[in-house]
Backbone as JSON, one array per atom type, in Angstrom:
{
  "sequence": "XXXXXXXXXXXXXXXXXXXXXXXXXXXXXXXXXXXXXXXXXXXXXXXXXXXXXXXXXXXXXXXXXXXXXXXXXXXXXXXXXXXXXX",
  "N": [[-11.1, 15.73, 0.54], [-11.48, 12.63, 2.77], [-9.49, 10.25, 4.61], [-9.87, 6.92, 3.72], [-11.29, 3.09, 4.53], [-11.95, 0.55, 3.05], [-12.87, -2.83, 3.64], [-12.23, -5.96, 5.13], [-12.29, -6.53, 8.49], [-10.57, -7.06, 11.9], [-11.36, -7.16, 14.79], [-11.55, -4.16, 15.29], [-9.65, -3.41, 13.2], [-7.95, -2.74, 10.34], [-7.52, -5.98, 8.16], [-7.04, -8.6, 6.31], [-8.9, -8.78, 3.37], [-8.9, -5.23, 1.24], [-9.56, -2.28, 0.77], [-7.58, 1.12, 1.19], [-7.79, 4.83, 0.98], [-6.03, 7.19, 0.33], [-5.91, 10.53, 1.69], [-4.91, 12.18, -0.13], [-5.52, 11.52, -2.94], [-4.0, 8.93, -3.5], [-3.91, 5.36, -3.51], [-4.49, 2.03, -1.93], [-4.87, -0.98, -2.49], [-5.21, -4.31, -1.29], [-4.26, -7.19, 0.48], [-4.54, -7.3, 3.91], [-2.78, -7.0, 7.4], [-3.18, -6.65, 10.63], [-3.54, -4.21, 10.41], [-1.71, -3.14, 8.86], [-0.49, -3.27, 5.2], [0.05, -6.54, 3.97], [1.09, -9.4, 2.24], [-0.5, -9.73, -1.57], [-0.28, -6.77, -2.81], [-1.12, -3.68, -4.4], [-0.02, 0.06, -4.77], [-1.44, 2.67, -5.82], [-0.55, 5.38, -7.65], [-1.98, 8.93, -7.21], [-1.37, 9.93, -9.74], [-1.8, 7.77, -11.6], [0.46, 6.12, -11.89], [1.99, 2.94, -10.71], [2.24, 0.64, -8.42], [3.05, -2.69, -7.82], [3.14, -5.47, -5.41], [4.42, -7.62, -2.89], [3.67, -7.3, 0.0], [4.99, -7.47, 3.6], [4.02, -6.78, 6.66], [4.07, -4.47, 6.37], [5.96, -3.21, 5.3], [7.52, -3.05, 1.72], [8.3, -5.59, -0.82], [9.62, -5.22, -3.34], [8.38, -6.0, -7.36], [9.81, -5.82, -8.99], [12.3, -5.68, -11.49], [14.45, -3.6, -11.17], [15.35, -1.79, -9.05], [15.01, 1.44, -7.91], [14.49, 3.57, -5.87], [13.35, 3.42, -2.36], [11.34, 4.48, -0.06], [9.75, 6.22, 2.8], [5.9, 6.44, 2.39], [4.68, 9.92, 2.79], [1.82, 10.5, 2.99], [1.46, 7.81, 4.8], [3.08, 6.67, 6.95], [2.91, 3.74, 7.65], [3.4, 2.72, 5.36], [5.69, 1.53, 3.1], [7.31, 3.16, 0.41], [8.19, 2.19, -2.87], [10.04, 2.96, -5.92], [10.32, 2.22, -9.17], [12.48, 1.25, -12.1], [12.37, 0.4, -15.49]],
  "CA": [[-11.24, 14.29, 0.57], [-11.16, 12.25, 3.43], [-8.91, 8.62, 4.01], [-11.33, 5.74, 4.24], [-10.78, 1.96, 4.38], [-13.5, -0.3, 2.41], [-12.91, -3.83, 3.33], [-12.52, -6.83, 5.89], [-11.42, -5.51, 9.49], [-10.58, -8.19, 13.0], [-10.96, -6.43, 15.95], [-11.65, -2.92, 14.75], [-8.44, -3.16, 12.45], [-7.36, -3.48, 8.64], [-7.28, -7.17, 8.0], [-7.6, -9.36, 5.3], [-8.61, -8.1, 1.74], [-9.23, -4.36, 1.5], [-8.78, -0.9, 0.19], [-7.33, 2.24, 1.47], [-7.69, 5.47, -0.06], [-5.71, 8.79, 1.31], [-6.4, 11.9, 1.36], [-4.35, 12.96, -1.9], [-6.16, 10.16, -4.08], [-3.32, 7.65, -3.72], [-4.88, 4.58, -2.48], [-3.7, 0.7, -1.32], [-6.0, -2.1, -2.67], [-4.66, -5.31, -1.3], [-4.17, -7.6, 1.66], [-3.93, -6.31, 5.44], [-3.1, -7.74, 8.09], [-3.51, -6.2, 11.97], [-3.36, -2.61, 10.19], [-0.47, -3.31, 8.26], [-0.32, -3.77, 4.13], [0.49, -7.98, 4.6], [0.29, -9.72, 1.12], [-0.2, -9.36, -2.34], [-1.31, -5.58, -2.83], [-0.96, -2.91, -5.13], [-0.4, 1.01, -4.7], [-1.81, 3.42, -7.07], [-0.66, 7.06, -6.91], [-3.0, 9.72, -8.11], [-1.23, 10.31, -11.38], [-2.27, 6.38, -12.31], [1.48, 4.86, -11.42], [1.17, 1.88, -9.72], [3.19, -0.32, -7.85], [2.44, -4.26, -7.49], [4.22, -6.0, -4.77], [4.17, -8.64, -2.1], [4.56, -6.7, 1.48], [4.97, -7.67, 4.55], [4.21, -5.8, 8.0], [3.64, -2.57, 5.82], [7.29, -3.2, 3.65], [7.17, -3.37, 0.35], [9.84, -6.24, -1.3], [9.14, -4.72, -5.11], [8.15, -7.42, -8.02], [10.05, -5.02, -10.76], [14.01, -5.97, -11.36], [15.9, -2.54, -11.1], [14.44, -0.7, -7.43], [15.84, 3.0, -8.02], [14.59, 4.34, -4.51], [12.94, 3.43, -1.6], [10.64, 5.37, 1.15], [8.75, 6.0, 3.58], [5.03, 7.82, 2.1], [4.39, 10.95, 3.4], [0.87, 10.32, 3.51], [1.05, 7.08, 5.52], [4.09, 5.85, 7.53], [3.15, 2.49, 7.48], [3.64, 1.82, 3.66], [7.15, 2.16, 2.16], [6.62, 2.81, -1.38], [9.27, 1.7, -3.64], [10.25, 3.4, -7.0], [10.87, 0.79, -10.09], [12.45, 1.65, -13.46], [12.7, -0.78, -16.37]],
  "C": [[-10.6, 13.75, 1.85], [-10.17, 10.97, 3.46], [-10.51, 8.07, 4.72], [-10.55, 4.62, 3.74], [-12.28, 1.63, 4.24], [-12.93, -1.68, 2.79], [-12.51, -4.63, 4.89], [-11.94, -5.95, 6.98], [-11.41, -7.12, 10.37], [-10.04, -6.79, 13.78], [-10.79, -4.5, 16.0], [-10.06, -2.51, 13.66], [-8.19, -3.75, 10.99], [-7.06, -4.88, 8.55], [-7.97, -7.86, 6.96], [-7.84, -8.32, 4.23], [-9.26, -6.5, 1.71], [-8.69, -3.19, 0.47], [-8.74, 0.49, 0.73], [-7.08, 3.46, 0.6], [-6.98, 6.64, 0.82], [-6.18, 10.02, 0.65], [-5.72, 12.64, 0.02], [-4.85, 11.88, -2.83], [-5.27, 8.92, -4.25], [-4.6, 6.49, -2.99], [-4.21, 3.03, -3.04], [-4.88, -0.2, -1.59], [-4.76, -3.63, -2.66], [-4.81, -6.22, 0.17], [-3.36, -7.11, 2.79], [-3.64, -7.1, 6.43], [-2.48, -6.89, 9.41], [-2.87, -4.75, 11.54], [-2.45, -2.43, 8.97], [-0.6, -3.96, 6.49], [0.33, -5.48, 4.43], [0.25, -9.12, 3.29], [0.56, -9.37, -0.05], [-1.22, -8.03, -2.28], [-0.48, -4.89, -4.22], [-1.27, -1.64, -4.7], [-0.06, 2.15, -5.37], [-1.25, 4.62, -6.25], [-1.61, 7.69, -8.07], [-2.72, 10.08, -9.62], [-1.2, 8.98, -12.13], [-1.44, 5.62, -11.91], [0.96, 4.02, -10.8], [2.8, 0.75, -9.2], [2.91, -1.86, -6.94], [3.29, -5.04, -6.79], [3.71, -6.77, -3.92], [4.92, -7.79, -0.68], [4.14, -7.81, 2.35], [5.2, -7.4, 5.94], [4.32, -4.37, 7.81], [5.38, -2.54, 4.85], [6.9, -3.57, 2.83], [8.62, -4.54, -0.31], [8.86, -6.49, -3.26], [9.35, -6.35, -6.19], [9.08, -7.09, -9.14], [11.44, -5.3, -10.5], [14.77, -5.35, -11.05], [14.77, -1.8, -9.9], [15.44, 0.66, -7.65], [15.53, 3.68, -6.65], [13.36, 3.68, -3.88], [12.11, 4.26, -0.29], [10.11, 5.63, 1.04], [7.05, 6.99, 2.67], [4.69, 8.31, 3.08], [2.84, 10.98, 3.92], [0.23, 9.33, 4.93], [2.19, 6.36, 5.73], [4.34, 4.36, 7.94], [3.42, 1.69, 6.27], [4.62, 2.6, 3.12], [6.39, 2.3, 1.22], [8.45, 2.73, -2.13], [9.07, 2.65, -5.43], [11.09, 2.52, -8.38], [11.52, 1.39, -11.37], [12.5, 0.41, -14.37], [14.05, -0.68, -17.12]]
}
């Protein structure tokens, strides 16, 4: 499986509403802006988790109350991913 991006672009680049999928089946459905997660998005990992947040400039600032860990994915260095517990 390849990555692919389905959705608005400016200037040959991720912008506006969209979805990214990587190559391990995670994948980023949300707002982009000049490449960059920018917005409200959400990102799924392949075993269903999910993580719903408001980034900005490819950070993630998590919606869930207790943040247990932070960092960078391995697949794609522009999207922290955040780890939530309840």
């Amino acid at each position: 499986m390849f990555p692919y991006y389905e959705g608005q672009l400016l200037d040959g680049m991720r912008h506006g509403k969209g979805v990214y999928n990587y190559a391990n089946g995670d994948y980023y459905s949300g707002m982009w802006k000049f490449n960059l997660p920018d917005g409200l998005g959400t990102y799924v990992w392949n075993g269903g988790d999910y993580l719903e947040c408001k980034w900005q400039a490819g950070v993630s600032f998590c919606c869930c109350s207790h943040v247990l860990a932070c960092m960078l994915a391995y697949v794609d260095r522009s999207v922290s991913v955040c780890v939530c517990v309840e």
